[in-house]
N, C-alpha and C positions, 0 to 999 in steps of 0.2 A: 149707612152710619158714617158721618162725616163729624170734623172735629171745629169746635169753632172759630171763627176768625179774630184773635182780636189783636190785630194788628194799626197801628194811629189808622191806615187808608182805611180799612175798613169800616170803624168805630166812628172816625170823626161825624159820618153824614147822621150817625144818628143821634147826636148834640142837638138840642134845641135850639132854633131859629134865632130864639129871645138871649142864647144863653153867650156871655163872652167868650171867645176863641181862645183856646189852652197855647201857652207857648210850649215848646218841643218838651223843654225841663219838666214843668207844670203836669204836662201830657204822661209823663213817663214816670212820675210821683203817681199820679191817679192810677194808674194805668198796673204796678209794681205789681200788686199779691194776683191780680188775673191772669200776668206772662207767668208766674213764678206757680200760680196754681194750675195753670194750663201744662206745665211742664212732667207735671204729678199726673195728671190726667193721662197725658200721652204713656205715662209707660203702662195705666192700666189697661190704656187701650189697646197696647199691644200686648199686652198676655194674653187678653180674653182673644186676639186673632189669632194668634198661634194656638192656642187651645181649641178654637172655635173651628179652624181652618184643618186642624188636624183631627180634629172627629168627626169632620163632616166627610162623606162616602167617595169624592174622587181622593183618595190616597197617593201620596207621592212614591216614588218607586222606594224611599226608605223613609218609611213612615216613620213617627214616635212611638219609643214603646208603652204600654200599658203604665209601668212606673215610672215613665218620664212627665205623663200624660197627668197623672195620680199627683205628682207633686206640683205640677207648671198650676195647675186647679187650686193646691191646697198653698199653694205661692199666694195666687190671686187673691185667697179670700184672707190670705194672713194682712198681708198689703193694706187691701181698701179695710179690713177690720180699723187696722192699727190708723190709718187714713183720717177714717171717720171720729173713732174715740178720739184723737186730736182737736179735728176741726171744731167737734160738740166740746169740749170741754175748754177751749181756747180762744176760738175763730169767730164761730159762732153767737156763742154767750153775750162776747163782747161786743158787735155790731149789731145785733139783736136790738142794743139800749135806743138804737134809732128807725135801723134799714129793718119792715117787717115783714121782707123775705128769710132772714134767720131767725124768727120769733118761733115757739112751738105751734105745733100744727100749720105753719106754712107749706109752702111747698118744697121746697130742699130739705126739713127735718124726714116731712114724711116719706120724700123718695127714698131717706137712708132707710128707714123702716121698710118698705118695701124692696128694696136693693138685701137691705138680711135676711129679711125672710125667704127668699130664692137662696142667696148663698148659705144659709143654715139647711138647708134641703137637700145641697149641692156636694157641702162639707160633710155631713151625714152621710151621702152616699159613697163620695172618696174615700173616708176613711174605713169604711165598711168591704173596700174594695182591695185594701190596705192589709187592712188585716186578714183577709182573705174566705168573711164572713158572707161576702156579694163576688161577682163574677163582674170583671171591670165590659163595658160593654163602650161605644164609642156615641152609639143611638141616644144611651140614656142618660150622656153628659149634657149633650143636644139638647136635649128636654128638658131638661132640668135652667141649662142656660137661655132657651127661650122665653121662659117664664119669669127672667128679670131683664133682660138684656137690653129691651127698648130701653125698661124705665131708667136703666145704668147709662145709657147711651144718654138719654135725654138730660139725663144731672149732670151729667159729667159736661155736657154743652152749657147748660141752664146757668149752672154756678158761676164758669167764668164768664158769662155774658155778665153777668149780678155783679161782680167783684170787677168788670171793667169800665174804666174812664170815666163814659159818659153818665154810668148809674153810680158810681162812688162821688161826682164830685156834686150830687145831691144833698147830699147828706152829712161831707164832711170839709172841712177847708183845707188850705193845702199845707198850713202848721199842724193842722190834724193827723194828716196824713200821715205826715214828717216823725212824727210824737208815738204813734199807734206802738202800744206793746206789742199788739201781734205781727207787728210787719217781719218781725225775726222768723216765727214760724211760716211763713209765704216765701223766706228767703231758703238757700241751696246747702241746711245744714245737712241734709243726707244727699252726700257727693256724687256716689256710684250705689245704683242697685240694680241685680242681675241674678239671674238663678243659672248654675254651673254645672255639667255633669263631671263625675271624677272617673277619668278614663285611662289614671296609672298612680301610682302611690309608689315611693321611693324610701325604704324602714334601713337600710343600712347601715348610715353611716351614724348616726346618734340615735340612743338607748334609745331615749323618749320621746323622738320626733320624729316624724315621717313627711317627707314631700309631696304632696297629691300635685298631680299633673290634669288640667280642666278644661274644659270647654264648654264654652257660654252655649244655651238653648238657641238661639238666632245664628251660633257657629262663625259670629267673626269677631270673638275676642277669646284669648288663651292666656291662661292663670297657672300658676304657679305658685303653691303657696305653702311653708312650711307651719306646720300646728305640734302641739304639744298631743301626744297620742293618748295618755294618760288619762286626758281631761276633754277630749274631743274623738269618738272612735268614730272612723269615717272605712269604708269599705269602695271599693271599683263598682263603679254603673247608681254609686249616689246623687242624689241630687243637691244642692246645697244655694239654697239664698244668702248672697253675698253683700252686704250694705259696707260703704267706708261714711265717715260722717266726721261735720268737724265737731261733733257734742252729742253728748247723749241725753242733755234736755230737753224735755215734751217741749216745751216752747220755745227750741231755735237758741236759746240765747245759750253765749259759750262762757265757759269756767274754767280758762285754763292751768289752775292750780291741781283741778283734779282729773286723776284719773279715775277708770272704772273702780277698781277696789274702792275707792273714796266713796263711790255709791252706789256701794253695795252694802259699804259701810253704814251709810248714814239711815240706807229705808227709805231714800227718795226713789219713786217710781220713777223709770226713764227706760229710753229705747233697750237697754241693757236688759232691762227684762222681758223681752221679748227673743232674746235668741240662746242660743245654746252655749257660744264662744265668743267671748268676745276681748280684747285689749288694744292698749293705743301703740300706736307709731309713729316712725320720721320717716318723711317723705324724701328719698338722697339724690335720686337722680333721675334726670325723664331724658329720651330721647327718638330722636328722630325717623325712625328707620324708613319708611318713604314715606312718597306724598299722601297725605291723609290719613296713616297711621303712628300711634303715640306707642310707646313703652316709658314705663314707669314702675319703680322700684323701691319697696318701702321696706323697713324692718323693724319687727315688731321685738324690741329687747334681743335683738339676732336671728329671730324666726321671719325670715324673707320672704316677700311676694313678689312676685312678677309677673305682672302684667300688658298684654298688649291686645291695643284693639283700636275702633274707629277713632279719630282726634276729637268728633263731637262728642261722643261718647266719656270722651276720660277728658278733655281739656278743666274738665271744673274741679280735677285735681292736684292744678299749683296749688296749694298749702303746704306748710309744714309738718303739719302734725294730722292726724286722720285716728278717729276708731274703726278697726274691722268689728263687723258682727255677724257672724253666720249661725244656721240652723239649719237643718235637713228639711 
């Protein structure tokens, strides 16, 4: 299970003979929602290895545990849910009116039907496992994730091959391109995501806030983040999906007059409902600490985070202002 190439060297040879040659600019317009959905791709492709890698029988000498295992699964299926209901109601729809690879009953609608119907089997037995209904076992995450995992693999290739270069500039021109309301949604509104264990919580020093002390499931990035306790209760050895985002609407595009309360206010659906906590911040200060490593420092109305980890990992958080949203 490998991920696809679509890089110009790769993609270019398979332009047609007949078809004029893209200059770099041109290339990189065409080219835009497949680097940018390839990038979505990639982190699903690493949950499902880490989940995949750690239920399968050679065990590392400190395996995951049971409820790390339980949540990195129910991570996953939260992810490509939320993933999918975007791309259908968005992405899809809209290129459909041409490309009839996104038309129903194609082949990308039905793989998502197929991709649920495994992860609805999967989710079932998680949370079953959670609640302490089922006996979490490692064999029978395995089989459960056999049973979609090609056809996950296969879309998750399929798609960006669909959405690169040489197959968009069939279909659309390159004012087209330019113009696409969807292109917001293919761009990096959701900054950072990452599922965290909380391995210290700090309650002393103010009533109603507590500092959770974290560390990412991959182990190389460390969090620091103060929550209001009231409205968020977190406990030692939780797990917590962490999104920063420059918007909280389905389609990418930013409003920055409002904050969450604003829409929460209003009854517009958006990322906000989907998690447990969520509010906005200022981005104050990044720095260096060595090579290849970022910290960055944001405060949410004076509830601080601190963050450090890989520079690829955080570098797409120069902005100013950021939504946190977490859920266990």
């Amino acid at each position: 299970m490998t991920a696809v190439d679509v890089s110009e060297e790769n993609a270019a040879g398979s332009i047609s003979g007949n078809a004029p040659k893209l200059s770099a600019r041109d290339w990189q317009i065409y080219n835009h929602m497949s680097v940018h959905m390839n990038r979505y791709h990639d982190h699903f492709r690493q949950q499902w290895r880490i989940l995949w890698e750690a239920c399968s029988q050679d065990q590392s000498s400190k395996p995951l545990t049971a409820s790390v295992l339980i949540n990195t699964g129910l991570s996953l299926i939260s992810h490509l849910t939320l993933h999918h209901d975007i791309e259908e109601r968005y992405i899809f729809s809209y290129l459909a009116e041409r490309m009839p690879e996104f038309r129903p009953n194609a082949p990308h609608l039905e793989q998502h039907k197929q991709i649920h119907k495994g992860m609805d089997e999967l989710e079932e037995y998680l949370n079953q496992c959670r609640e302490g209904s089922r006996d979490f076992r490692r064999e029978e995450v395995r089989e459960c994730m056999q049973k979609w995992g090609d056809v996950l693999w296969t879309h998750l290739d399929e798609e960006v091959a669909t959405l690169a270069a040489p197959n968009m500039r069939k279909y659309w021109t390159i004012e087209e391109m330019q113009s696409m309301p969807i292109v917001a949604m293919s761009s990096d509104s959701q900054l950072y995501d990452d599922t965290f264990t909380v391995i210290g919580i700090e309650s002393g020093k103010y009533e109603r806030v507590s500092r959770l002390q974290t560390e990412s499931l991959s182990r190389d990035t460390e969090m620091s983040l103060d929550i209001n306790k009231e409205l968020f209760d977190v406990e030692v050895g939780n797990e917590l999906q962490v999104v920063l985002a420059s918007t909280l609407n389905l389609d990418g595009t930013k409003d920055d007059s409002k904050g969450w309360k604003e829409f929460t206010r209003s009854g517009e659906q958006s990322l906000a409902d989907m998690y447990d906590y969520v509010c906005r911040g200022k981005i104050y200060r990044f720095d260096t600490e060595t090579e290849g490593q970022l910290r960055i420092y944001v405060s949410f109305g004076g509830l601080l985070m601190d963050i450090r980890g890989p520079f690829k990992k955080l570098t797409s958080l120069r902005v100013d202002h950021v939504f946190l949203l977490v859920k266990k």
